[in-house]
C-alpha positions in Angstrom: 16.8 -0.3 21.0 19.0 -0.2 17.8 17.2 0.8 14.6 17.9 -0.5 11.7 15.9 2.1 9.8 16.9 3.7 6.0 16.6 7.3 8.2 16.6 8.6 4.7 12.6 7.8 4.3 11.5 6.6 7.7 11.0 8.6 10.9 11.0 6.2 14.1 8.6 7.6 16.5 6.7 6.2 19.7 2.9 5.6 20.8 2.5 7.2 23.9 -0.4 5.2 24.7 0.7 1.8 24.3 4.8 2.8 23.9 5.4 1.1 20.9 7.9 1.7 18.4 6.3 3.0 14.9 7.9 4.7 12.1 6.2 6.5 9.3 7.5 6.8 5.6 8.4 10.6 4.9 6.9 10.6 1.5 3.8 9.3 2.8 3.0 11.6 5.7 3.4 15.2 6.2 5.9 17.2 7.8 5.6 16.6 11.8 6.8 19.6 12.6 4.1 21.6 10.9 1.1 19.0 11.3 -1.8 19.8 13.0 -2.5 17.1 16.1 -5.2 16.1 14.1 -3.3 15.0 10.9 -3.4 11.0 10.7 -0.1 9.2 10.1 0.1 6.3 8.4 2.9 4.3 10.7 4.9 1.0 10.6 5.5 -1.1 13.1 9.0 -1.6 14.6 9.8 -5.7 15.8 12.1 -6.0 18.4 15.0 -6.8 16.4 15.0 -3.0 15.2 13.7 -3.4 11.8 10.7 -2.4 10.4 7.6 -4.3 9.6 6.6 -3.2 6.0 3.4 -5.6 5.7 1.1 -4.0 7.9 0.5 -0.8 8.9 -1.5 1.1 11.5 -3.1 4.6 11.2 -2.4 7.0 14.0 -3.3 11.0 15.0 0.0 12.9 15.2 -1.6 13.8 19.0 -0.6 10.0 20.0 2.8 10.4 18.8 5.9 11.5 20.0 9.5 11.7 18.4 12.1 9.6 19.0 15.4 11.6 19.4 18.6 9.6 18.0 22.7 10.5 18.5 23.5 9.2 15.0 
């Protein structure tokens, strides 16, 4: 999938249960690296076109999470 993400302020991630494609907004969310699996992410929805659904967003644990890695 291409991304059209601002990877300035959002971090495209994946829900391992369902494998969707989510981001979260850097500002809103703490640091991933140093979150607990508990910590609760407030995430975005990625369409299939690669951008980012901004109306409606889903709460998620870190736990169902998993980083996206990207060759930018």
């Amino acid at each position: 999938m291409q991304f059209k993400l601002d990877f300035n302020h959002f971090v495209p991630v994946q829900h391992e249960p369902t494998q969707a494609y989510l981001a979260f907004r850097v500002t809103e969310n703490k640091d991933f690296d140093t979150a607990a699996d508990t910590d609760i992410y407030k995430c975005y929805l990625i369409k299939s076109n690669g951008k980012i659904n901004l109306l409606k967003s889903l709460l998620v644990p870190k736990a169902e999470l998993q980083m996206i890695l990207l060759l930018l």
